[in-house]
Each structure stands twice: as structure tokens, then as C-alpha cells.
C-alpha positions as CSV (number, residue, x, y, z in Angstrom):
1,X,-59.7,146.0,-264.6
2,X,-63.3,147.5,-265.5
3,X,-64.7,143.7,-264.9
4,X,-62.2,142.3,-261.9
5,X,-64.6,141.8,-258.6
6,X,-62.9,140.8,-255.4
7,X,-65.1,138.2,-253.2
8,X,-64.3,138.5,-249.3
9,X,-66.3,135.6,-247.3
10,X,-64.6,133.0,-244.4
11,X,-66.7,130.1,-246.1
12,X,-64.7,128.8,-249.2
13,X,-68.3,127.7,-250.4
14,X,-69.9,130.7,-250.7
15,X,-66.2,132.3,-252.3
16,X,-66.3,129.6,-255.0
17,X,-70.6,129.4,-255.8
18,X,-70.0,133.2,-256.3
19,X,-66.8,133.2,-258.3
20,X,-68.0,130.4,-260.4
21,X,-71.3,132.3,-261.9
22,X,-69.6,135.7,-261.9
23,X,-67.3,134.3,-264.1
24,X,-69.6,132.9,-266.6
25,X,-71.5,136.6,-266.5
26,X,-67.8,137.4,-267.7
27,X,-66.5,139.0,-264.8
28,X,-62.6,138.2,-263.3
29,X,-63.9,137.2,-260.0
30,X,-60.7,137.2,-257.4
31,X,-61.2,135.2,-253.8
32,X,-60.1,135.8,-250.4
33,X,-61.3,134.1,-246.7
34,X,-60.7,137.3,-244.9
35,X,-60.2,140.7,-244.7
36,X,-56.9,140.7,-244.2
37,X,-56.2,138.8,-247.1
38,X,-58.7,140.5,-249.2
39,X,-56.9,143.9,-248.0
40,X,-53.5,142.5,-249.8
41,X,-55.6,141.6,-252.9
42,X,-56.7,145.5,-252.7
43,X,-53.6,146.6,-252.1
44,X,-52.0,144.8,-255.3
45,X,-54.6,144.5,-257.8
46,X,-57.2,147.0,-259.4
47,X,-61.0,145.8,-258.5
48,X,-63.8,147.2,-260.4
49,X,-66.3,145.9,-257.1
50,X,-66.0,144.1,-253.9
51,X,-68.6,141.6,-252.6
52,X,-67.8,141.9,-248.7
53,X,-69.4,139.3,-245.9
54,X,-69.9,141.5,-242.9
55,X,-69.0,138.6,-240.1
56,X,-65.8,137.2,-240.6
57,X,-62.9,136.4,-238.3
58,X,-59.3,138.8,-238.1
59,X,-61.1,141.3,-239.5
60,X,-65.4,142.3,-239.9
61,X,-66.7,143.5,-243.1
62,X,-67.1,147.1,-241.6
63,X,-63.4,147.6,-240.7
64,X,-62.4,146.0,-244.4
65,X,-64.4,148.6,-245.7
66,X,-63.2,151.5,-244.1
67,X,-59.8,150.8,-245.1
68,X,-60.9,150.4,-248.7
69,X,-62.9,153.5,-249.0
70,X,-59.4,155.3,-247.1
71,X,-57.9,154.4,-250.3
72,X,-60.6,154.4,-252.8
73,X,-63.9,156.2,-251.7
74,X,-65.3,155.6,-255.5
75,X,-64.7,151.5,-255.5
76,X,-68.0,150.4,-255.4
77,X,-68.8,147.5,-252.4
78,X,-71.9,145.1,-252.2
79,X,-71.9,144.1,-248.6
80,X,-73.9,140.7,-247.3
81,X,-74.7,138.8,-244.4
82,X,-76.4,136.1,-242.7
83,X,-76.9,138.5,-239.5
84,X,-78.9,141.7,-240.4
85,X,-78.1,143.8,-237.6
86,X,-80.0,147.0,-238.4
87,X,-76.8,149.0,-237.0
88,X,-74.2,147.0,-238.9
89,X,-76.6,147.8,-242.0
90,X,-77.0,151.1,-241.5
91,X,-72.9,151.7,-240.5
92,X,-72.2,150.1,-243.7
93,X,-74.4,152.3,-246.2
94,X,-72.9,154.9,-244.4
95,X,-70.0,154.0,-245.5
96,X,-70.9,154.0,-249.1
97,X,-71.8,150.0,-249.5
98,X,-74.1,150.5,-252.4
99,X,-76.2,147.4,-252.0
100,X,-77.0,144.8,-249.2
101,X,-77.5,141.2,-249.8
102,X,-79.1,138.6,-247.3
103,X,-77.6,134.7,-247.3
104,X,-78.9,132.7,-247.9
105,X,-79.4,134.2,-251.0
106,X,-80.3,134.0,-254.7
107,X,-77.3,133.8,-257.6
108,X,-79.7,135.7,-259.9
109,X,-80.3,138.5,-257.8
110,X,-76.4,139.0,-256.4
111,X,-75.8,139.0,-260.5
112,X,-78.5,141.4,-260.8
113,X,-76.5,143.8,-258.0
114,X,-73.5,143.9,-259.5
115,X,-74.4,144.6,-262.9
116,X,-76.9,147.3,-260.9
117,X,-73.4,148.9,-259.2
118,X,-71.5,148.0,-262.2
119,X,-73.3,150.9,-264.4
120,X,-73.7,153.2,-261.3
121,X,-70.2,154.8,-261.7
């Protein structure tokens, strides 16, 4: 469990880049296209992280997060987005996301976040 991540994002592409080098920094990397879907994964499974797009269909980022933190305020949660919205930010570190990340952005850098909130429990 201590290395299982759960990737939420409605683009299949970004789902698969991310999955694909989390996996070869030896993390379990498990997929899903929405927050619905990614709330069943949750539900399920144990997750050591979540990597959560903010702007997605069914269900936002911010609204898959609350109902992760009402089950586990400690699971750590590395938002991103392609939309900064200073209010979206700022409801979603007040939520506990531990770390933001900007798309497009750099596979180096989202590794460099999750090992960042992978040592901060």
C-alpha cells in the first residue's frame, strides 16, 4: 500500500504519461477518468497519494477531494490543472492538497512532488 498512487484526470493521456513514469520510480500507479470512478477506486483499495485534475466532468477535483478527506483527512493529495483559478487553488489547499501542479507540466518535477508528499507523513 505505502507506494499505491491513484491518478484522477478525464484525458487518458495525461492518466497513462503519468502512470507510466510513476511506475518506473517504483510506485503502483492506479488510473481513473473521473471522480466518480476514482471515488470507487478509494473506496476499494488503500492509496498512499492521489494526483487529482481539478476540471473534470461528473464530478470537479474539489468535490473528489472533500469526499476523500471525509474518509481519510491524512491521505495525502497533489492537485493540478490547466485553469489556475486563484479561488479553486486556494479552496483546494484549504482542503489539505499538499502540492499544486500546473499542465502542461514537467514529469521530473510531478516525480519530485510526490516523493516531496511521500516523506511528509
Amino acid at each position: 500500500m505505502e507506494n499505491r498512487i491513484l491518478i484522477v484526470d478525464d484525458e487518458e493521456e495525461i492518466c497513462s504519461m503519468l502512470a507510466r513514469r510513476l511506475a518506473k520510480e517504483g510506485y503502483s500507479p492506479v488510473t481513473a477518468n473521473n471522480g466518480r470512478e476514482a471515488l470507487d477506486h478509494f473506496y476499494k483499495d488503500n492509496f498512499s497519494l492521489i494526483i487529482s485534475d481539478i476540471k473534470m466532468p461528473d464530478m470537479n477535483g474539489i468535490e473528489f477531494l472533500k469526499n476523500v478527506r471525509a474518509v481519510n483527512p491524512n491521505i495525502m493529495v497533489i492537485m493540478m490543472t490547466a485553469f489556475p483559478e486563484i479561488d479553486r487553488v486556494v479552496e483546494a489547499m484549504r482542503l489539505g492538497a499538499c502540492d499544486f501542479i500546473l499542465k502542461p507540466f514537467d514529469l521530473d518535477q510531478v516525480v519530485l512532488s510526490v516523493k516531496k508528499a511521500s516523506g511528509a507523513r
